[in-house]
C-alpha positions in Angstrom: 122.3 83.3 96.3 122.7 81.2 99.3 126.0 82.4 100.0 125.4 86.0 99.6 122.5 85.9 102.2 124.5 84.0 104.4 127.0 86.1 104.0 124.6 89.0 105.3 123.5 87.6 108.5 127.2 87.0 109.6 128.4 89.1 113.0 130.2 92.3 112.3 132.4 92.0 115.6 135.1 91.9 116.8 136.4 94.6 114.1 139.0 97.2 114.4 137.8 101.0 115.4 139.2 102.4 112.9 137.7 99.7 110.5 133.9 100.1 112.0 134.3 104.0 111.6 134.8 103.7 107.7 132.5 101.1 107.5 129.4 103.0 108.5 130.7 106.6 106.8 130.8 104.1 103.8 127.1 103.3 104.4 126.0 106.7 104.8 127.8 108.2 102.2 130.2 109.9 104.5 127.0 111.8 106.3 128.0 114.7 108.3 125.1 114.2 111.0 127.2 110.8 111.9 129.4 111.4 114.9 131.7 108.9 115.8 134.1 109.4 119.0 136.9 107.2 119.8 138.1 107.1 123.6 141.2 105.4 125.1 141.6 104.4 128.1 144.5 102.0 130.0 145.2 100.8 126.0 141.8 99.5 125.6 139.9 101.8 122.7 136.1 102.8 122.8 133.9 104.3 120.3 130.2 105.8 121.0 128.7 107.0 117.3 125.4 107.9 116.4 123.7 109.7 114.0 123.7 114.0 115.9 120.1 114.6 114.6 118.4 111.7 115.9 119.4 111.6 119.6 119.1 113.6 122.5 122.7 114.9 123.0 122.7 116.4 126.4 121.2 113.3 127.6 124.2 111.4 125.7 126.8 113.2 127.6 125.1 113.9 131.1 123.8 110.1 131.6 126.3 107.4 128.9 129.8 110.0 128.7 130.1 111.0 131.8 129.3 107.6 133.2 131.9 105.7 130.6 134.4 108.4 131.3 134.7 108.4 135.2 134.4 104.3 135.4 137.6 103.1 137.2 136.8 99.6 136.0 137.8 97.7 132.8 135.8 98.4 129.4 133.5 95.0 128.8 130.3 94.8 127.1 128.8 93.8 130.6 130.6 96.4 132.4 128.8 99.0 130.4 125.8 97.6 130.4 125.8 97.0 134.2 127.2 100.9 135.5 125.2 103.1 132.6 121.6 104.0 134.1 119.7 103.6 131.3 117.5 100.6 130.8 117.0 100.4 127.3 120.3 98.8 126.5 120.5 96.0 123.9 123.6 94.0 122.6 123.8 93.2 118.8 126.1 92.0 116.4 124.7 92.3 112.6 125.9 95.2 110.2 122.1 95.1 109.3 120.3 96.0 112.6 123.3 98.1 113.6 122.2 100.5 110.5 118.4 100.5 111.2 118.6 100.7 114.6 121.0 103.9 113.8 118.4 105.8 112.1 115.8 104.9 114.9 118.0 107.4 117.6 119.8 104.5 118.8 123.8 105.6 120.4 125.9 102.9 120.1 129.0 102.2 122.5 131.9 99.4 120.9 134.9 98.5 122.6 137.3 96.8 120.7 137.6 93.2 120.6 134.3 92.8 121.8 131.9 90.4 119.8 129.1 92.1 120.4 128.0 96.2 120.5 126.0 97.8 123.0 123.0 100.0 122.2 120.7 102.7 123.8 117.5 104.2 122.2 118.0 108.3 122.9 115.9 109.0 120.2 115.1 112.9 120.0 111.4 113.2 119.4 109.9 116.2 117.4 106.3 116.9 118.1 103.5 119.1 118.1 101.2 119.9 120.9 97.9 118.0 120.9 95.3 120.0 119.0 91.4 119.5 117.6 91.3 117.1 114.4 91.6 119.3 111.0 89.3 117.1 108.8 86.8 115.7 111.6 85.7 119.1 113.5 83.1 117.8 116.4 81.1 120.5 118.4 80.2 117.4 121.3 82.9 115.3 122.7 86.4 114.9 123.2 88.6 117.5 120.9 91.7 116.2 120.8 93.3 114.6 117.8 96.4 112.3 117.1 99.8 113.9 116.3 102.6 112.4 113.7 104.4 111.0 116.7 103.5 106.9 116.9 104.6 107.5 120.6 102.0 110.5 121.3 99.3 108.5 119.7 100.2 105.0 121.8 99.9 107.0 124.5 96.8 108.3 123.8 95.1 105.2 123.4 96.2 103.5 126.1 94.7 106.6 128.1 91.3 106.1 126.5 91.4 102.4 126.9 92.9 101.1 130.3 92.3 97.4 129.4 94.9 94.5 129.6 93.7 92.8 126.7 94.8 95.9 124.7 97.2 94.7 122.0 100.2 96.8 120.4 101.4 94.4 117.8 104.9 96.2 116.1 105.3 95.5 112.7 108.1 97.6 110.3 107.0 98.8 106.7 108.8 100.0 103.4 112.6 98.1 103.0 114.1 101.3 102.0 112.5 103.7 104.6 111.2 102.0 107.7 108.6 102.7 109.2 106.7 101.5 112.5 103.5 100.6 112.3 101.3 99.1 114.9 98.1 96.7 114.6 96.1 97.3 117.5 93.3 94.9 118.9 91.6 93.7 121.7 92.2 90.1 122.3 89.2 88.9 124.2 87.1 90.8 121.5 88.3 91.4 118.1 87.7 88.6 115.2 91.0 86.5 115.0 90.7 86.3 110.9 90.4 89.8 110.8 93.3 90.2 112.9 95.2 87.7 110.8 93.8 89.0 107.3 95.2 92.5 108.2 98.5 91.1 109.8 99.2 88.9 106.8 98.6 92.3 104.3 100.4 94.6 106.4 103.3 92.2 106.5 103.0 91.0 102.9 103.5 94.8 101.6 106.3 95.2 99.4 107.2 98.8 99.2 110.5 100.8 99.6 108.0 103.3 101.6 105.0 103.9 103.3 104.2 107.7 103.1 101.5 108.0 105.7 98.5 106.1 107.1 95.8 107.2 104.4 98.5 105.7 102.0 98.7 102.5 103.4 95.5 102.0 103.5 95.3 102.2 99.9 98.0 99.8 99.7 96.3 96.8 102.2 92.4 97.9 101.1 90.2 95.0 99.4 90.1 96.9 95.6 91.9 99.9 94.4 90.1 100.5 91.8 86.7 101.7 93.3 86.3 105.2 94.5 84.4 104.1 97.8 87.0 104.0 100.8 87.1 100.7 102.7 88.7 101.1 105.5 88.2 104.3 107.9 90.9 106.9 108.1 90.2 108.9 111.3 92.4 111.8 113.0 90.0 111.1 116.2 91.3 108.8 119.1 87.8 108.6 120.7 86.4 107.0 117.3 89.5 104.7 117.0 88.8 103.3 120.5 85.2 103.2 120.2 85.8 100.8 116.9 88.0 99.0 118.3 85.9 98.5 121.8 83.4 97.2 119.3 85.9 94.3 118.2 87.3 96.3 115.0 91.0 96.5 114.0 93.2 99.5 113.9 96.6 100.6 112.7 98.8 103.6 113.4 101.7 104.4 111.5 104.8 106.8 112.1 105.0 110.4 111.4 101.2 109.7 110.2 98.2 111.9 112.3 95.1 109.5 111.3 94.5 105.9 112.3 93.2 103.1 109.8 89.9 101.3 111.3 88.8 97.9 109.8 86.6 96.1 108.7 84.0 99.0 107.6 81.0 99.3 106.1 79.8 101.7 104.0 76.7 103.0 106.6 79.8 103.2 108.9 81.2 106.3 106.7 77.8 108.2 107.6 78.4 108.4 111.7 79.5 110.4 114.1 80.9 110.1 117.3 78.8 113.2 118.2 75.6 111.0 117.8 76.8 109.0 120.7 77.5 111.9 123.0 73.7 113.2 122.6 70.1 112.2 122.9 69.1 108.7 120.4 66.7 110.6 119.0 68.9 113.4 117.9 71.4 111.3 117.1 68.8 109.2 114.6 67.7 112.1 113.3 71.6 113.6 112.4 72.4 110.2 111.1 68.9 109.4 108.4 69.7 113.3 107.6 73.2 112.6 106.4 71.5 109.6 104.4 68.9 111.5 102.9 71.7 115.0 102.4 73.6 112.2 100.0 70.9 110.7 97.9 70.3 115.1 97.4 73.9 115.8 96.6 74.1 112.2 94.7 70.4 112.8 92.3 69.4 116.7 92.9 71.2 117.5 90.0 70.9 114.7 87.2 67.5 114.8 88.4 67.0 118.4 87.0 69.1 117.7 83.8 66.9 114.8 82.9 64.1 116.7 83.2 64.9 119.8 81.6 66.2 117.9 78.4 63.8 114.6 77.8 60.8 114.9 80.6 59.2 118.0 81.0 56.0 116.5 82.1 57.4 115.8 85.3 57.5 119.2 86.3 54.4 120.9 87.8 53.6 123.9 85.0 54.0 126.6 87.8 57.5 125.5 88.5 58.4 124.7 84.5 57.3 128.3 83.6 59.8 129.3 86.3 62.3 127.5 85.0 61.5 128.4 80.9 61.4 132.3 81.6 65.2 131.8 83.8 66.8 129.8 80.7 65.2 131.8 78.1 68.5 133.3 77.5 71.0 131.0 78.4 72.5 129.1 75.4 73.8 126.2 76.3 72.5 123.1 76.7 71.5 121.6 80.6 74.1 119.3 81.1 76.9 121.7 79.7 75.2 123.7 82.2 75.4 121.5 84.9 79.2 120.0 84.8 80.0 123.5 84.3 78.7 124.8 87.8 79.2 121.7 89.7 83.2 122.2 88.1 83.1 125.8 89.4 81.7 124.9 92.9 84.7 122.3 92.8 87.4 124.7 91.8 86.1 127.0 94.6 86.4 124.9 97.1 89.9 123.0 96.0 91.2 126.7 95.7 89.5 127.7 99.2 90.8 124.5 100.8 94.4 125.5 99.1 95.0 128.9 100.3 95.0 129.9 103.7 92.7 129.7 106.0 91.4 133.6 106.3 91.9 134.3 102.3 90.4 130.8 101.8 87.3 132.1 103.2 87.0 134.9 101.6 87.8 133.0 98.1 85.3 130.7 99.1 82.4 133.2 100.1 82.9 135.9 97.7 83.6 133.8 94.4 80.6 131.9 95.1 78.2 135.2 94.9 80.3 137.1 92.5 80.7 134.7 89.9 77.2 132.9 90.3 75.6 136.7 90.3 77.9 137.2 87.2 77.1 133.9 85.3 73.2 134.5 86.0 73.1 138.1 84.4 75.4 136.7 81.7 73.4 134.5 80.7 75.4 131.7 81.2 73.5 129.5 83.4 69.9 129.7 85.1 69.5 130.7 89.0 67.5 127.9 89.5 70.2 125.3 88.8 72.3 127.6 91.0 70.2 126.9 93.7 70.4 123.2 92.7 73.7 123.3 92.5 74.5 125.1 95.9 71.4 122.8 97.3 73.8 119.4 96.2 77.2 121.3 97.2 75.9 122.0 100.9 74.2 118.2 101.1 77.9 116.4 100.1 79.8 118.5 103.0 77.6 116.7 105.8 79.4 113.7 105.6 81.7 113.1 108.9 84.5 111.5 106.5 86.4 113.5 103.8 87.1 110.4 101.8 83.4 109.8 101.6 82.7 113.4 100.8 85.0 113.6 98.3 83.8 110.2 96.7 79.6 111.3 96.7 80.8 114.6 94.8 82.7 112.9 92.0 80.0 110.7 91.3 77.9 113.6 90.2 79.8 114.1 87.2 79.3 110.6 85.7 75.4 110.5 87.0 75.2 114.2 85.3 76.3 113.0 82.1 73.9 110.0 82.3 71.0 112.0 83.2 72.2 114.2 80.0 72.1 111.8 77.4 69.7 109.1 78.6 67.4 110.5 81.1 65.7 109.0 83.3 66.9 105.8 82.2 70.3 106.8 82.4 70.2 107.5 86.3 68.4 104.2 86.9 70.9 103.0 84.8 73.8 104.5 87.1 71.9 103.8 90.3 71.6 100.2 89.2 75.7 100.0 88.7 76.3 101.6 91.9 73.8 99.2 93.9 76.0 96.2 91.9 79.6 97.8 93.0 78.8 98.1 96.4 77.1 94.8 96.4 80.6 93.4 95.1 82.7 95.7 97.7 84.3 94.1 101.0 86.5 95.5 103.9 88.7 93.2 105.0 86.9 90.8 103.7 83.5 92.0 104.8 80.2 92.9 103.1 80.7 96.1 102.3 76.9 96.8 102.5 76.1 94.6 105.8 73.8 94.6 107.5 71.3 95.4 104.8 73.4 92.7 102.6 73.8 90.0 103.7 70.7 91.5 105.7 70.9 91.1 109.7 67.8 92.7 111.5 69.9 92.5 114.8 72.4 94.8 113.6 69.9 97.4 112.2 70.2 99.5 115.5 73.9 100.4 114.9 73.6 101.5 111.9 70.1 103.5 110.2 69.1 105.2 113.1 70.9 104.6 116.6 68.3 103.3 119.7 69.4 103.6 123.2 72.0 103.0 125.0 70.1 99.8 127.0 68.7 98.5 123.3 72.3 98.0 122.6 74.0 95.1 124.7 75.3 93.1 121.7 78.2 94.4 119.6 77.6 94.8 115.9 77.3 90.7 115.2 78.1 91.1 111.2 81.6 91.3 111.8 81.8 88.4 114.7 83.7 89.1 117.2 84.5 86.7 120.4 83.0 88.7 122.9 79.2 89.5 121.1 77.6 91.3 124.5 78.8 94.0 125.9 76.4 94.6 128.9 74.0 92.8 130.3 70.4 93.9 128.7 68.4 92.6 131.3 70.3 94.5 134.3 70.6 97.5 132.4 66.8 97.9 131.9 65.9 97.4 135.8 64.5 100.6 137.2 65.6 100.2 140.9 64.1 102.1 143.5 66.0 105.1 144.9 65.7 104.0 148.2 66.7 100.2 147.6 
C-alpha cells in the first residue's frame, strides 16, 4: 500500500515527447477533444496539449503560439514562463495534477528534458446572461439571480459586498468529477465553529460527484431523513449576502445557480428579502401572514375531515346543513375525498410546473375549473371541500422557499389520514410529533426552532414580525457571531436638527 501511493506522488518529468503524448491519450481513452502539438526547434522538441473544448483557442494561438514560435532564445521552463504575457502560469510535475488541472482549461507547454511542465488556465467559459431568479420571483428589490458559472456568481458577491474581511475559501468536491466549491464567510463576523463544522463536512464528503448545490446540501445537512430543509438554498445574491452580513455561512458550487446559507432556522424559511425593502409594518404583516397561510394549508383540511366524520357538533347547524345537502350524493367517504383532491391539485401543479410555461398555464387554470366543475356535478366530491382544498392549495404557495413549500404540502397527506381515522385526536396527535421533530432538528448544529427554543426574547425582532431598522443594532445573537452589533443604537435613534 505504501509503495503504491508513493509511487503516485512521484514526478512525471523529464519523459520523452513521444512518451507523455501516449501517456495522456492512455488516460483519456484516446479522446478526440485532446490536442497535442509537438514543435521543434534548433533540435530541442516542444509540446503544447490541452484538451480543444475547454480552452479558448484563439487566445492559445494569438498570445502562447505565436509568442513560443517567434522567440529567438533557447526553450527552458523559465524562458517560457518569463516571454509569454500571461500571468497565470504555474510549473508542476505530478501525473495527478497534470490530469485535473487538464480538465479545468488548463494549456500545458513541455519541453523535453525539462523536470518540470509549465501551465496556463485559458479556460473557455460558457454562460448565460444574468436574469431574475426562477423559484424566488420578488416584485421589491434587486432582480438579479446567480448563473451556473462559480466565476459569475464570485463576482457577484464581491459586487454586493465590498469588504476585506470577505472570505473565498476553495475547496474541490467528488474524486471522480471535481468540482469547485467555495465556503464563503466574513471573518470579523461569522461563528468560527460554524465555519469549522461546515469546512470539516464539506471536506469530509466522500462522493465520486456532486451534482449541484441543492445536492450537496443534502449531502453535508444535520439529518436526511426529515422532510424539513436545514440549510437555505437560494438563487438570490442579495439574500446570500444579507445572511452572510448577519454572520451566517455560505457555499457556492460549480455549474450550480443557488447558494447554500447556514446555520437556519426554521422561522428563517418564512422571510423575504422583500420585507426588508418596505415599510416594518408591512413587512410584519407579510411575514405573521405567511405563518398563519401555513397553519391553513397545514390544518384547513384534516380539520374538515375530522369533523365531517367523528365531530359534527363542532360545526354551527347553518354551515352543517350546507355541507349535508353538498354531500348528499357523493359516495365516498371524507378522507377518500380529501387525499383525492389534494392528489389532483398536486398532479396539476407537477404537470403545470412540467410543461411549458404558456401550456403550463393553461393546464394549470383550465384543469382546475374543468375537472373540479366535473367532479362536483359528478358527484364525486362536495364544492365545499373544493373550496377547502383550493383555500389550503393557495395558503402553501406563499412560502418564499420551494423546499419549504413543497415540505407543508406533503404533510397534508399524513395529517389527512390522521384526521380520518382518529379525529381530533389524531391531529393533536400529529401536531404533537411535528412540535417533537422540530424540537430534535439542528442546522449546523443549531436549534432548529431558535429563538422560540432555546427561547431568546432578544432575537424575537428578526424573526415573528420585523421592527425597525433602528430597533435592530444587534445581529441575530442565537447563532453567536464575533461581531454581535452592527450599528450603534444609541446614534441611530438621535433626531438631529436640520440645521445642526
Amino acid at each position: 500500500m505504501k509503495k503504491a501511493k508513493r509511487k503516485a506522488t512521484n514526478p512525471l518529468f523529464p519523459i520523452k515527447v513521444e512518451k507523455l503524448k501516449q501517456t495522456l491519450e492512455d488516460q483519456f481513452e484516446n479522446s478526440t477533444d485532446l490536442s497535442f502539438t509537438i514543435f521543434e526547434n534548433a533540435g530541442q522538441k516542444l509540446a503544447v496539449f490541452y484538451l480543444s473544448y475547454q480552452v479558448n483557442s484563439e487566445r492559445i494561438e494569438n498570445t502562447l503560439l505565436k509568442t513560443l514560435l517567434e522567440s529567438q532564445k533557447e526553450w527552458t521552463v523559465e524562458s517560457v514562463l518569463n516571454e509569454v504575457p500571461l500571468n497565470t502560469g504555474q510549473k508542476m510535475d505530478k501525473l495527478e495534477e497534470l490530469l485535473t488541472n487538464l480538465i479545468n482549461g488548463h494549456v500545458f507547454v513541455y519541453i523535453e528534458g525539462e523536470k518540470q511542465v509549465v501551465s496556463y488556465l485559458m479556460l473557455n467559459i460558457e454562460q448565460r446572461s444574468l436574469t431574475k431568479a426562477e423559484t424566488e420571483s420578488v416584485v421589491i428589490g434587486p432582480q438579479v439571480a446567480f448563473t451556473e458559472s462559480l466565476v459569475t456568481n464570485l463576482n457577484i458577491l464581491r459586487w454586493r459586498m465590498r469588504s476585506k474581511d470577505l472570505v473565498f475559501e476553495k475547496i474541490m468536491l467528488g474524486k471522480r468529477t471535481p468540482k469547485e466549491a467555495r465556503l464563503i464567510y466574513l471573518k470579523s463576523v461569522a461563528n468560527e465553529t460554524d465555519v469549522n463544522t461546515m469546512r470539516q463536512r464539506l471536506q469530509d464528503l466522500e462522493v465520486d460527484e456532486v451534482e449541484d448545490a441543492n445536492v450537496l446540501m443534502q449531502y453535508v445537512e444535520d439529518s436526511s431523513l426529515t422532510i424539513f430543509p436545514q440549510f437555505y438554498s437560494t438563487e438570490l445574491p442579495d439574500r446570500a449576502s444579507y445572511a452572510i452580513n448577519k454572520g451566517r455561512v455560505g457555499v457556492i458550487v460549480e455549474n450550480s445557480p443557488a447558494a447554500i446559507l447556514a446555520p437556519t432556522t426554521f422561522f428563517s424559511f418564512f422571510e423575504s428579502t422583500e420585507d426588508l425593502y418596505m415599510r416594518w409594518n408591512a413587512g410584519s404583516f407579510l411575514r405573521v401572514l405567511r405563518f398563519i397561510s401555513m397553519f391553513i394549508s397545514v390544518m384547513l383540511t384534516p380539520m374538515y375531515v375530522a369533523a365531517v366524520t367523528f365531530h359534527y357538533e363542532l360545526i354551527p347547524t347553518q354551515l352543517l346543513i350546507s355541507i349535508g345537502q353538498s354531500r348528499a350524493n357523493v359516495p365516498f367517504p371524507p378522507i377518500f375525498e380529501a387525499l383525492l383532491l389534494e392528489l389532483l391539485i398536486e398532479l396539476l401543479r407537477e404537470a403545470g410546473a412540467r410543461l411549458p410555461t404558456k401550456v403550463g398555464q393553461t393546464i394549470g387554470i383550465v384543469g382546475g375549473v374543468v375537472v373540479g366543475t366535473a367532479a362536483v356535478q359528478a358527484g364525486i366530491t362536495s364544492n365545499i371541500l373544493i373550496i377547502f382544498i383550493t383555500i389550503s392549495a393557495l395558503a402553501s404557495f406563499t412560502a418564499p422557499s420551494y423546499l419549504m413549500g413543497t415540505s407543508i404540502r406533503v404533510l397534508r397527506f399524513p395529517m389527512i389520514i390522521l384526521a380520518g381515522i382518529l379525529g381530533i385526536m389524531g391531529i393533536v396527535f400529529g401536531i404533537s410529533f411535528l412540535i417533537i421533530h422540530l424540537l430534535r432538528l439542528t442546522s449546523l448544529g443549531r436549534p432548529y426552532l431558535t429563538p422560540i427554543y432555546p427561547f431568546r426574547m432578544v432575537d424575537l425582532n428578526k424573526v415573528l414580525i420585523r421592527f425597525p431598522q433602528q430597533f435592530q443594532g444587534k445581529r441575530f445573537l442565537s447563532f453567536r457571531p464575533k461581531d454581535r452589533v452592527r450599528f450603534n443604537k444609541k446614534k441611530a435613534n438621535e433626531k438631529k436638527d436640520i440645521d445642526e
